[in-house]
C-alpha positions in Angstrom: 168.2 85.2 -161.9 167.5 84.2 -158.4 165.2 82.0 -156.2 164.0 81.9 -152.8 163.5 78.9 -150.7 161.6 79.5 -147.1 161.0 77.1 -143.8 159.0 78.6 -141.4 158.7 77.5 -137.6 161.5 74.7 -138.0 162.0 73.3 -134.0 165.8 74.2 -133.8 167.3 77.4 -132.3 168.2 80.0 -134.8 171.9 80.1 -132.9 172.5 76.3 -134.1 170.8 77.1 -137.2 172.9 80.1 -137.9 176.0 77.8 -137.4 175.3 75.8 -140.3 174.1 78.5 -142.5 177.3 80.2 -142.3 179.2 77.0 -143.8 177.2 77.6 -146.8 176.8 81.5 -147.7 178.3 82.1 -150.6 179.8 78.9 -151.9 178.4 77.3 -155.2 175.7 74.8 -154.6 177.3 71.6 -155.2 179.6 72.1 -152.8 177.6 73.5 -150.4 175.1 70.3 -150.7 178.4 68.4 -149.9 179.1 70.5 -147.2 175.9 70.0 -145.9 175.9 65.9 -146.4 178.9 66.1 -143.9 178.0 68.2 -141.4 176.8 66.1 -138.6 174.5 69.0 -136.7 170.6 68.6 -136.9 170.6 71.8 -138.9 172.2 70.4 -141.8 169.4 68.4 -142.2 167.1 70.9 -142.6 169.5 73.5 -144.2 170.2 70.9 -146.7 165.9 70.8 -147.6 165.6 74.1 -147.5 168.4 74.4 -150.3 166.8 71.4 -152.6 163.9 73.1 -152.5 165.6 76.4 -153.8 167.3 75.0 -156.1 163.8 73.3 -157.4 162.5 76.7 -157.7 165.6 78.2 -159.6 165.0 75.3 -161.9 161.7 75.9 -162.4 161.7 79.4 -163.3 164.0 79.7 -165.7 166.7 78.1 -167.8 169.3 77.7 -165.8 171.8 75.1 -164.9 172.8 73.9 -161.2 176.6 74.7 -161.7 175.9 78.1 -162.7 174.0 78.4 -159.1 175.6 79.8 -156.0 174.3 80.7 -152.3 173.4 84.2 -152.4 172.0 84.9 -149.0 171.1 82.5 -145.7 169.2 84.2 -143.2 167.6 82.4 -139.9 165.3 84.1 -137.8 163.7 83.6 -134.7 160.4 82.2 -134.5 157.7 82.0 -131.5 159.5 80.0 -128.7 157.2 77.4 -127.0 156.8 78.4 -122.9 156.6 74.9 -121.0 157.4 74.2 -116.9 160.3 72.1 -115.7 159.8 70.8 -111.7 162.3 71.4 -109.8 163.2 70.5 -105.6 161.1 72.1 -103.1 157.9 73.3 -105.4 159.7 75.4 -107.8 159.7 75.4 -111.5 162.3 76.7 -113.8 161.1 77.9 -117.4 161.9 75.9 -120.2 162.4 78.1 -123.6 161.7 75.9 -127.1 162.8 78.1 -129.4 161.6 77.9 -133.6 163.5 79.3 -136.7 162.4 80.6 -139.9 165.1 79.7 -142.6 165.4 81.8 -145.9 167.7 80.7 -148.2 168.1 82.4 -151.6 170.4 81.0 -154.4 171.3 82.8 -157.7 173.1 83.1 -161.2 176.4 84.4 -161.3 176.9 87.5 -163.5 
């Protein structure tokens, strides 16, 4: 049994995002929602929604306990990146680059 748990266009650079996510693949859910309490990036934050949320959904479907629950897969992916002007000396302007995510998390039963 497994559960999917998607955040699309999340303001944070899938590189940063990525960092978190790979603190958390594989390890059982309670400790990775510790992990994720004590990890002081921005990422966390939203890696740590993004997994509550799966987790809600495993719930939901079936009959299934949270211990029994691990982190199958954590993907990021990159998102459409926002295209704004910084002024610089002289007239110029250097390109600013906001790059957005899309977070998949999926969490299952181990058999």
């Amino acid at each position: 049994m497994q559960a999917t748990a998607i955040q699309r266009y999340v303001r944070i650079t899938p590189r940063k995002c990525n960092q978190v996510l790979a603190l958390i693949r594989g390890q059982a859910v309670e400790q990775a929602q510790n992990t994720l309490q004590f990890t002081p990036k921005n990422g966390a934050r939203i890696v740590q929604k993004v997994l509550k949320s799966a987790v809600a959904n495993a719930l939901h479907e079936g009959k299934v306990r949270v211990e029994d629950l691990y982190v199958k897969e954590a993907v990021v992916g990159a998102g459409p990146t926002l295209k704004r002007w910084l002024p610089r000396a002289q007239g110029r302007a250097t390109p600013l680059l906001k790059r957005m995510s899309h977070v998949s998390l999926t969490v299952a039963t181990r058999e």
